[in-house]
C-alpha positions as CSV (number, residue, x, y, z in Angstrom):
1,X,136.5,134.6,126.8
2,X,136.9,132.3,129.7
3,X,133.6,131.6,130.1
4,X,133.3,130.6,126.1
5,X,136.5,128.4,127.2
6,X,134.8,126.7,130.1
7,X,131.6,126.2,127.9
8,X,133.8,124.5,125.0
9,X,135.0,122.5,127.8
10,X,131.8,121.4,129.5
11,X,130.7,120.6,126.1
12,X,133.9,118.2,124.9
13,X,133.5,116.4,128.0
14,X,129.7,115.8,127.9
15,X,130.1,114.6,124.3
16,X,133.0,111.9,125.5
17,X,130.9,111.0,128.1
18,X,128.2,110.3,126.2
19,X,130.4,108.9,123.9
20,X,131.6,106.4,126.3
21,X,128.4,105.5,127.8
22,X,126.9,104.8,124.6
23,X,130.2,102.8,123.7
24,X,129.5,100.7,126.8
25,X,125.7,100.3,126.2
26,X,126.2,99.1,122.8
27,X,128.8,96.6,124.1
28,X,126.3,95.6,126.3
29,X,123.6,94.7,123.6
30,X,126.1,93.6,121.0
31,X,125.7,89.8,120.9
32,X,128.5,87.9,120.5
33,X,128.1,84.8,118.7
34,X,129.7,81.6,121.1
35,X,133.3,81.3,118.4
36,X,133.8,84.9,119.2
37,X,133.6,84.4,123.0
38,X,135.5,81.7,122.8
39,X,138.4,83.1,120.7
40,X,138.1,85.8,123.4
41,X,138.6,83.9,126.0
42,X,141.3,82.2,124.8
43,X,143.2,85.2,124.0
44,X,142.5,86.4,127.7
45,X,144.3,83.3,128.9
46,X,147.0,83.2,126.4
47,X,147.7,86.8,127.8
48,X,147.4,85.7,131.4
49,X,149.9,83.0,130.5
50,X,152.4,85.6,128.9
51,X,151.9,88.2,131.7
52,X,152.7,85.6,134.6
53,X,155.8,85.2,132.3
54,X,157.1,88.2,132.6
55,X,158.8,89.6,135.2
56,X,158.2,93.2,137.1
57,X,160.9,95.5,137.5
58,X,159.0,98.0,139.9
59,X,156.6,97.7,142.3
60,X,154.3,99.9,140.4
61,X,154.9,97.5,137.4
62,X,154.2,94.8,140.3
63,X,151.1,96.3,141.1
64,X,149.6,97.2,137.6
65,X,150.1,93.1,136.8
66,X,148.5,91.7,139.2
67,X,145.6,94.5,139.0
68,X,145.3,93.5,135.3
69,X,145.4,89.7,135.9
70,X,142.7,90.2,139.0
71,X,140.6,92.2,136.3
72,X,140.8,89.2,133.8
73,X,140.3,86.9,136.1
74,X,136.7,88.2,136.9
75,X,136.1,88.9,133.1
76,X,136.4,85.1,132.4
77,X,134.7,84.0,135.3
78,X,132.1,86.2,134.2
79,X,132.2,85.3,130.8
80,X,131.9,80.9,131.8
81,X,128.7,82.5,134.1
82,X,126.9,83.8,131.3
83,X,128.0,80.9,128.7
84,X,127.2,78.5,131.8
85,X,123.7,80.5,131.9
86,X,123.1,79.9,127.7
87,X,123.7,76.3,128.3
88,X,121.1,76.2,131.6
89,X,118.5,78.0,129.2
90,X,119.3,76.1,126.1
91,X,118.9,72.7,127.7
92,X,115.7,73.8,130.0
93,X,114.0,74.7,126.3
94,X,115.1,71.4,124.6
95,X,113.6,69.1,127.5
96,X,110.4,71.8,127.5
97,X,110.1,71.0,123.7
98,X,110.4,67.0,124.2
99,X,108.1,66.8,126.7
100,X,105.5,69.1,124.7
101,X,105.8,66.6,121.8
102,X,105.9,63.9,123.9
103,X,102.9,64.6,125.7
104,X,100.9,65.5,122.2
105,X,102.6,61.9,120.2
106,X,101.7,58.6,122.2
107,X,104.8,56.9,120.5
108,X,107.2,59.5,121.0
109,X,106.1,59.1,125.1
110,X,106.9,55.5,124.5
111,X,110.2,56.0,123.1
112,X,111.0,58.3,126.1
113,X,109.7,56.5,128.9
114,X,111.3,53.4,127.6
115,X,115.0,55.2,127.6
116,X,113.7,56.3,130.4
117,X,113.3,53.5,132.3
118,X,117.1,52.5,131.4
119,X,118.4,55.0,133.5
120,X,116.5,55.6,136.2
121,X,115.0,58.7,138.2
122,X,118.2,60.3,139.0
123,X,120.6,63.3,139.6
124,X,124.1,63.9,138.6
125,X,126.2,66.5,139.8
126,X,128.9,65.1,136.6
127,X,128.8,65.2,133.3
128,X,130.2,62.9,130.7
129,X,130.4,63.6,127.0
130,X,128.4,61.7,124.2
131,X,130.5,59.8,122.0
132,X,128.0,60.6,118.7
């Protein structure tokens, strides 16, 4: 009988196991479109923001806070990484893509070089949004 028990046991904990691995692998691959980061995000702050709020009455309570604000700290400094990364990958493609075409259309290389020569060979370590 106890050995039947410890079997049944074995076996419920292997299946949750697997259960949770396979939870976090899917969560892995599961895109998530950029609104739905974003709403996440947002929600992570607007919990940060009520959390600070709140005052602990025990040091335990203390401790648990500040563990759950470290822990959401590195999921949205994570998260701006990999949306940081997107953006890198996005913008190497576009400029791949102009400069294919460009080099293919002699009046599109025009068009660019002349633009170009506006601004200049040069590096910039800020950014400033496009009125469009």
């Amino acid at each position: 009988m106890r050995m039947v028990l410890q079997s049944s046991l074995m076996f419920q904990k292997r299946t949750l196991c697997n259960y949770f691995l396979l939870s976090f692998a899917h969560s892995l691959t599961n895109a998530m479109k950029l609104s739905e980061i974003k709403k996440s995000v947002t929600v992570a702050l607007m919990t940060g923001v009520a959390s600070a709020a709140s005052k602990p009455k025990t040091p335990k309570q203390k401790y648990e806070r500040v563990k759950k604000d470290v822990m959401m700290n590195k999921d949205i400094t994570l998260q701006c990484k990999v949306i940081g990364e997107y953006y890198a990958d996005k913008f190497l493609k576009d400029c791949m893509k102009d400069a294919e075409v460009c080099l293919k259309d002699g009046e599109k290389f025009d068009e660019l070089m002349e633009e170009f020569n506006k601004i200049g060979a040069r590096f910039s370590t800020e950014i400033e949004e496009e009125n469009s």
